[in-house]
VOGU-3710 file (C-alpha; in Angstrom, 3 decimals, decimal comma):
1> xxxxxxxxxx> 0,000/0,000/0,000  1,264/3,395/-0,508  0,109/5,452/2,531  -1,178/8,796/2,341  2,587/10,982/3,323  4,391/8,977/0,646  6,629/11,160/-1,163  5,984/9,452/-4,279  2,074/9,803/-4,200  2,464/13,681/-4,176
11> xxxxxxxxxx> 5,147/13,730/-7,223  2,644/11,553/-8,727  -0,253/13,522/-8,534  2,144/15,812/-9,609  2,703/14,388/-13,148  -1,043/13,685/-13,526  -1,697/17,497/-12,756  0,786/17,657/-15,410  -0,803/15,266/-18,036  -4,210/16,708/-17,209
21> xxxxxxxxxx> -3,151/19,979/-17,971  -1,273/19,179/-21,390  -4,561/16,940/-22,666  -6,831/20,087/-21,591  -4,920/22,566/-24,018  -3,648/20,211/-26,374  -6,798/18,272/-27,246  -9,292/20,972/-28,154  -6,725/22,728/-30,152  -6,117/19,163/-31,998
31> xxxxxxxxxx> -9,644/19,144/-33,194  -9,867/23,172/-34,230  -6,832/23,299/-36,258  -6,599/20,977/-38,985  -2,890/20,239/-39,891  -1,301/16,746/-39,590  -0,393/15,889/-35,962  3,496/16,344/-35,430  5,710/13,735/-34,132  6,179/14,770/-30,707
41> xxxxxxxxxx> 2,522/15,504/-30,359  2,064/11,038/-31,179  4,981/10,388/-28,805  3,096/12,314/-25,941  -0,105/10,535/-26,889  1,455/7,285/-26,267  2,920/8,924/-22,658  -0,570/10,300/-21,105  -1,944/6,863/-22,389  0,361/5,052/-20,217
51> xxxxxxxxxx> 0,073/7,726/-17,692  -3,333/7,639/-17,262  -2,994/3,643/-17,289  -0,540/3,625/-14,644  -3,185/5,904/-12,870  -5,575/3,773/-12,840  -3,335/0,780/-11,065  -1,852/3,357/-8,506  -5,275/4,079/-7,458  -5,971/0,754/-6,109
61> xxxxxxxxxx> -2,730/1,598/-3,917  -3,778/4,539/-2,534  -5,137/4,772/0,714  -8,258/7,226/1,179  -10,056/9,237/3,595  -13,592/8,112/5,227  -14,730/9,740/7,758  -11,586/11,459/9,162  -9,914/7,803/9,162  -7,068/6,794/6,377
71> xxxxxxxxxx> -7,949/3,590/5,274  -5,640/0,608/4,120  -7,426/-2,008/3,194  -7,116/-2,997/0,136  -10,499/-4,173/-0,725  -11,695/-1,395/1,112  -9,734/1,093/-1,206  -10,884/-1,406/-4,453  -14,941/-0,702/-3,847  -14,206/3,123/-2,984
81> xxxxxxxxxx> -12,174/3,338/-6,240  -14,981/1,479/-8,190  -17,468/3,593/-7,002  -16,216/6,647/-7,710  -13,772/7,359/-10,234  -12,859/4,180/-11,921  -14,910/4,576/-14,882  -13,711/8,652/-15,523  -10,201/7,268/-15,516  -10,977/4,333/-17,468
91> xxxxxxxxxx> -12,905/6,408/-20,570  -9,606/8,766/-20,123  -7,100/5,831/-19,955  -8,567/4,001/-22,848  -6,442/4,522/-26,610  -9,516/5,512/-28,715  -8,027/7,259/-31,183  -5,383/4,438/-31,835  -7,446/2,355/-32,499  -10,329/4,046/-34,751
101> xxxxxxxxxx> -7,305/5,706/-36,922  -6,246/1,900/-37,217  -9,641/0,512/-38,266  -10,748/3,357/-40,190  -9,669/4,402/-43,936  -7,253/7,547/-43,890  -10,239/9,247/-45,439  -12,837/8,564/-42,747  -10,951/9,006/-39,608  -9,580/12,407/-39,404
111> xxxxxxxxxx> -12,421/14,669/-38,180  -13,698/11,836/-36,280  -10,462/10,771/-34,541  -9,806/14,105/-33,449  -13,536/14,257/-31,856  -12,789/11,102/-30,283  -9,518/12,489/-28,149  -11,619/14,319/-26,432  -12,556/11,852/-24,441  -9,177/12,383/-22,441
121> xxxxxxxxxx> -11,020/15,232/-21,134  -13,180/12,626/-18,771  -10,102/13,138/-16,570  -10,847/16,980/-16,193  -13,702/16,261/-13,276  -10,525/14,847/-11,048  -8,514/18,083/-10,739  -10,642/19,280/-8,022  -9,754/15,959/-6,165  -6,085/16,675/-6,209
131> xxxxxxxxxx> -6,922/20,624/-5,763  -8,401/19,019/-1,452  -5,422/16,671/-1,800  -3,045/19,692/-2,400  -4,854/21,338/0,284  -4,939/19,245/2,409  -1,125/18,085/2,472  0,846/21,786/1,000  2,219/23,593/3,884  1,218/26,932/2,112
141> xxxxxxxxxx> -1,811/29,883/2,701  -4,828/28,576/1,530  -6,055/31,382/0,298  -3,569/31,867/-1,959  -2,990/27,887/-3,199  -7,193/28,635/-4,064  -6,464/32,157/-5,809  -3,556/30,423/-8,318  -6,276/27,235/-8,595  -8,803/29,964/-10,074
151> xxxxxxxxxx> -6,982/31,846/-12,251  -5,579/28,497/-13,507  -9,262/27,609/-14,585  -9,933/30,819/-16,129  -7,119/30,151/-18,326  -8,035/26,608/-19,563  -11,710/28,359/-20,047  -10,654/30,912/-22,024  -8,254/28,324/-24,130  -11,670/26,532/-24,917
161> xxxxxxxxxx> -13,566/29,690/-25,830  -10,486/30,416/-27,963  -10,093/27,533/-29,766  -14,435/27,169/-30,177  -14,164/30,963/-32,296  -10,897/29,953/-34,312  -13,044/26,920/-35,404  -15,890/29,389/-36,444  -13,855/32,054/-37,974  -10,261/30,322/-39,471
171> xxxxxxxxxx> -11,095/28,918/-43,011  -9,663/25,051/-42,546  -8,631/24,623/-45,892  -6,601/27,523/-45,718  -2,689/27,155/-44,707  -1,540/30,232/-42,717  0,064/31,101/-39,442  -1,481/28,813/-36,842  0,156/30,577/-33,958  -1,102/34,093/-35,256
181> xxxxxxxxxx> -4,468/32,869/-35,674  -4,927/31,513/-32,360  -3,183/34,330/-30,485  -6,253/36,866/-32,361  -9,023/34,168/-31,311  -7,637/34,465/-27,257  -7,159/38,067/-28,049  -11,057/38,460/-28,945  -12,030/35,836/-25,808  -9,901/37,871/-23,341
191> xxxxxxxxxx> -11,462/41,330/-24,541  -15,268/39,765/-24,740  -14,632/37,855/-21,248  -13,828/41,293/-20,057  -16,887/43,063/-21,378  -14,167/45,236/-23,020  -15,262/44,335/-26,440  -12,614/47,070/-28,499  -14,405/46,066/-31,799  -11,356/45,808/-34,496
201> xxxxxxxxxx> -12,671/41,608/-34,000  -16,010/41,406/-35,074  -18,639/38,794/-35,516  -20,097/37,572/-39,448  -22,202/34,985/-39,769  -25,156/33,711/-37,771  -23,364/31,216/-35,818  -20,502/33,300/-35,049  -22,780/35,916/-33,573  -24,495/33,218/-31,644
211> xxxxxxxxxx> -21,300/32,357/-30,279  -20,279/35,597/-29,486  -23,810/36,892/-27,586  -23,300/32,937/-25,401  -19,255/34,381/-24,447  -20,968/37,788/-23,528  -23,409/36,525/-21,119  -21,235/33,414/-19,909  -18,145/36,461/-19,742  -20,617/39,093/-17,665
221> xxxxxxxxxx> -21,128/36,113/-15,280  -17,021/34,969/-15,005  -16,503/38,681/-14,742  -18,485/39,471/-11,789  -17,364/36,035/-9,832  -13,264/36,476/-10,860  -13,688/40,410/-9,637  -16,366/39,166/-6,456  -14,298/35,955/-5,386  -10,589/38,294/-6,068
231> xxxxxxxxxx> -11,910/40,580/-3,481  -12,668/38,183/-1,246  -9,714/36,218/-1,562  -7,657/39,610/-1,207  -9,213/40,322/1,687  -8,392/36,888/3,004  -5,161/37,250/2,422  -3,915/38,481/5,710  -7,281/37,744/7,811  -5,431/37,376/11,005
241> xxxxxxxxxx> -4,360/41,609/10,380  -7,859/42,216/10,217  -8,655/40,669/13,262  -5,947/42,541/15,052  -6,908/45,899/13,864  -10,555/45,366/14,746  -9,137/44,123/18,303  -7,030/47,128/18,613  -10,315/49,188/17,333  -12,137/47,901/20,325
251> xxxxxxxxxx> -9,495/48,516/23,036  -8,858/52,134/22,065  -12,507/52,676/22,456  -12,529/50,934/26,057  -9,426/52,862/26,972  -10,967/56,533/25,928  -14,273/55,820/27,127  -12,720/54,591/30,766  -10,305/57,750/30,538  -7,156/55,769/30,217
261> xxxxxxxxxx> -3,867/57,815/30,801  -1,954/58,819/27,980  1,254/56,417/28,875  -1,559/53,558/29,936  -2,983/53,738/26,706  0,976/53,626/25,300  1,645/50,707/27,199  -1,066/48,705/25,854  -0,935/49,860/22,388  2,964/48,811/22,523
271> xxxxxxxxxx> 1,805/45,282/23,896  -0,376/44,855/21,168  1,578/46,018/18,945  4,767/43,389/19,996  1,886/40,733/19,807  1,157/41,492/16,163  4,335/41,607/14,790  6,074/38,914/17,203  3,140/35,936/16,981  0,978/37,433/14,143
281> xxxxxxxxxx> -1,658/38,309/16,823  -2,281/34,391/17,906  -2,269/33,400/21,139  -0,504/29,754/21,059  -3,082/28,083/23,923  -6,136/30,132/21,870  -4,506/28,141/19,278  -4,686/24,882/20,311  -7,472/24,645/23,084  -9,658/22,824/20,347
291> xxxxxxxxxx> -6,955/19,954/19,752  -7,174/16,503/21,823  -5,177/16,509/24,748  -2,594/14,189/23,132  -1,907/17,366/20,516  -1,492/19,708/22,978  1,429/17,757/24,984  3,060/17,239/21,450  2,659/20,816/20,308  3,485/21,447/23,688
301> xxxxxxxxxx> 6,735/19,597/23,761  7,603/20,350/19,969  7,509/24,339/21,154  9,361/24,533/24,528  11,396/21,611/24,743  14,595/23,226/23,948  14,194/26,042/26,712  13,633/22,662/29,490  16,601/21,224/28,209  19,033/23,985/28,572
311> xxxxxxxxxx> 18,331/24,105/32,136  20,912/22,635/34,274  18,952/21,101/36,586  16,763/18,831/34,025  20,082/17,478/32,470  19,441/14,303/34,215  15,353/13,967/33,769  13,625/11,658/31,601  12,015/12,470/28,263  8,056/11,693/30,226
321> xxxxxxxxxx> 9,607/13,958/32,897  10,190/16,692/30,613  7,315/16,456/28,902  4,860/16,035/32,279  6,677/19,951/32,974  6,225/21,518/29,206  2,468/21,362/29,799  2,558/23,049/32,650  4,557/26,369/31,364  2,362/29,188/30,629
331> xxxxxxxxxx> 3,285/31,951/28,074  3,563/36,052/29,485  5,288/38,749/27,613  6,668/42,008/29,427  7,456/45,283/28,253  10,505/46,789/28,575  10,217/48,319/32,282  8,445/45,647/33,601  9,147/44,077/36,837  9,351/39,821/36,170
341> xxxxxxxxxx> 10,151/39,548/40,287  11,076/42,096/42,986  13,434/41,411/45,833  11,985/40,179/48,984  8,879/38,255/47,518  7,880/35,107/47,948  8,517/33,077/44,758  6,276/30,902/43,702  7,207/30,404/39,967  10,257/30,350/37,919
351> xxxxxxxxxx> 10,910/31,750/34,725  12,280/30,545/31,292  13,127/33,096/28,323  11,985/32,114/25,018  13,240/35,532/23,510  14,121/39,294/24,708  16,325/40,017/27,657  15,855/40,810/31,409  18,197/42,884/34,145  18,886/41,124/37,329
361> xxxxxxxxxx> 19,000/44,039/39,347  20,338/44,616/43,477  17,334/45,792/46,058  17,783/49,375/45,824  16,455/48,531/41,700  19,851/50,508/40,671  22,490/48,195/40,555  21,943/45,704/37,277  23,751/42,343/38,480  24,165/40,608/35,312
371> xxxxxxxxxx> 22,054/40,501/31,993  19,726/37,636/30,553  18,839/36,972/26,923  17,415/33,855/25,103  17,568/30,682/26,464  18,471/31,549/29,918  16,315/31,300/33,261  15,922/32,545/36,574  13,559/31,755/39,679  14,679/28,412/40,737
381> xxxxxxxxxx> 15,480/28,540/43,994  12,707/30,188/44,880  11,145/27,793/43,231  11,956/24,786/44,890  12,605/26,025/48,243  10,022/28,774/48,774  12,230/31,457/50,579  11,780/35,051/49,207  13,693/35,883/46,128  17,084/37,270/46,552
391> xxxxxxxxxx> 16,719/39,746/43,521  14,755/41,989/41,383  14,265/41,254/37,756  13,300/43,300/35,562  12,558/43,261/31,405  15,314/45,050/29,280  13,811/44,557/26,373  10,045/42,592/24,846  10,244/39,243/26,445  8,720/36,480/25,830
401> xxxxxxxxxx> 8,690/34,050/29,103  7,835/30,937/29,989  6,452/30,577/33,660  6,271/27,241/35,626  4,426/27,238/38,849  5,526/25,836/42,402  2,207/24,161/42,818  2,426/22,442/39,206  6,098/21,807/40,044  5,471/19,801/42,641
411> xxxxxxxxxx> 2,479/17,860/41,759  4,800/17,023/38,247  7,825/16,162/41,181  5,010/13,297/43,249  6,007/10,619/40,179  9,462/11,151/40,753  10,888/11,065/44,210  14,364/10,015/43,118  14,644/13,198/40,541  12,916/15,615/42,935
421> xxxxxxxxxx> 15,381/15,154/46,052  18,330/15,873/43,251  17,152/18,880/42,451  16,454/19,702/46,072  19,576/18,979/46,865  20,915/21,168/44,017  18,934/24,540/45,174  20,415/24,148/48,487  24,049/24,058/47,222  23,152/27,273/45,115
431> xxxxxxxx> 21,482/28,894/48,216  24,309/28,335/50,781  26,952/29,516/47,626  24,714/32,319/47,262  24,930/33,634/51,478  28,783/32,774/50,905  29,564/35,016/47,877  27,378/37,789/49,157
//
């Protein structure tokens, strides 16, 4: 079976994006223009023939989704497969055109065998299976991946309505510039898709105004959904940003109505401000409070693992350990100014710093001690010993912290007695060095 994060399966749907994409522009313009089919054109006949055969086989080895479960069984996949696009593949798959040119007299079996290839176009329905699939497995914006995915159909439409007006306007028996006469029938779909209509290409006969007044009406339609879904899709673009601004909207009106002090107000703005351009405006546990618990401890662990393991005195714990402490950190961010801890206080949490930089500063809050940037933390001994903290601390700079807890500390330490006297043990020695250097 070839499960559903193979590498191959994406480079294969790939190709048939590929294939799909060659018989969609190559076909119609096979029946429109009528000059003998060139080499390379048989050569890649015989290609998306085995293509789309190989397809077919593949598909039997792909696992699907039913009802939010990948499935592997094969005769599982087999009825699925069956059931829904077997037969679309199959009319696609199948060499029709090889075989009518081989039964029919040279005579009989050119209009018709170019009719006939467009049967390949039963594979068309299927690009809007491996548009969710692309979704579904592309690390990129949505919004965008749908935006290139409609502009990429607008093309192949306006290829068709293209090639449908050189058929009604290019005499066949003719020989002329092929090239130049297809690039004036997209010139006259682009400008009558557009409702721009400049004139210089004009309608004759019956049918070609027929033709012409269906493009209108089908063009006022695509017009008004490409401009209508653009907008949207614009404004979707950077959703989270409009979010934020509305947010910020709302707390300026609080703060003026409430009579907020100017450097208040500041303070918050600024806050804000750091949030937007630091996390995008998302709040990581906002983020993941819908996910089962199981996601949360991986997320969890996948974000703040490194800042446990650069603490000294987790060298020696266990990976469960570790991970039984990463969900209890909570996230906080202070402003430059901002007092983490002040001398004296009980401590009842210790601190971890994800990014920014903090002061440790003497009692009188003048004399800075030493500076703290990423990576380092400060609290433990208070911590694990409860005995008021022995210095200020205060943010140098926007800092993002981690906080853990005494009281989630030591319901985390209950499962492991051996690893929680160590530690003990450990604060002590730093407390009694501490009285000694000072």
């Amino acid at each position: 079976m070839i499960k559903v994060n193979d590498r191959f399966r994406h480079i294969w749907n790939l190709l048939m994006l590929a294939a799909i994409t060659y018989t969609a522009i190559e076909s119609p313009l096979r029946l429109v223009v009528h000059r003998p089919i060139p080499g390379w054109a048989s050569i890649m006949d015989v290609i998306v023939t085995l293509l789309f055969g190989l397809d077919i086989i593949f598909n039997f080895s792909f696992s699907v989704l039913r009802r939010g479960r990948w499935i592997s069984n094969p005769r599982i996949i087999s009825q699925h497969y069956l059931k829904s696009w077997f037969i679309l593949d199959m009319m696609a798959a199948f060499p029709f055109e090889l075989i009518f040119s081989a039964l029919l007299s040279p005579a009989g079996s050119g209009l018709f065998v170019r009719g006939i290839h467009l049967v390949r176009l039963a594979k068309l329905p299927k690009l809007w299976h491996y548009k969710k699939g692309f979704e579904y497995f592309l690390f990129v914006n949505f919004t965008i991946f749908r935006l290139v995915f409609f502009l990429y159909l607008i093309g192949l439409i306006s290829h068709w309505i293209a090639c449908g007006w050189y058929y009604l306007t290019v005499p066949h028996e003719t020989a002329q510039d092929y090239v130049t006469a297809y690039l004036n029938s997209l010139y006259w779909c682009i400008t009558t898709l557009t409702t721009v209509g400049y004139g210089d290409i004009t309608p004759v006969g019956n049918v070609q105004k027929i033709y012409t007044m269906l493009v209108m009406m089908l063009g006022v339609g695509i017009y008004g959904y490409v401009i209508g879904n653009i907008a949207l899709l614009i404004g979707n673009l950077d959703l989270a940003k409009a979010r934020h601004q509305e947010k910020m909207e709302q707390i300026n009106s609080f703060m003026i109505a409430n009579r907020f002090s100017r450097g208040l107000q500041r303070r918050v703005k600024d806050y804000f401000s750091y949030l937007w351009h630091s996390r995008r405006g998302y709040d990581h546990a906002a983020v993941f409070s819908e996910l089962p618990e199981s996601f949360k401890l991986e997320f969890s662990f996948f974000l703040n693992r490194g800042i446990i393991e650069k603490v000294p005195m987790f060298k020696n714990a266990g990976e469960k350990l570790i991970k039984d402490i990463v969900t209890c950190l909570k996230s906080c961010i202070a402003l430059p100014g901002d007092w983490v801890c002040r001398y004296g206080e009980i401590g009842d949490k210790m601190y971890f710093i994800s990014r920014g930089a903090v002061e440790v500063v003497g009692p009188d809050g003048q004399e800075v001690y030493t500076t703290l940037s990423d990576g380092s933390f400060f609290g433990e001994i208070a911590l694990l010993l409860s005995v008021p903290r022995n210095a200020s601390v205060r943010a140098a700079d926007y800092c993002e912290l981690y906080s853990l807890e005494k009281r989630s500390f030591d319901r985390v330490l209950k499962d492991y007695p051996e690893f929680a006297r160590e530690i003990e043990q450990e604060a002590r020695k730093r407390m009694d060095k501490g009285k000694q250097e000072s």
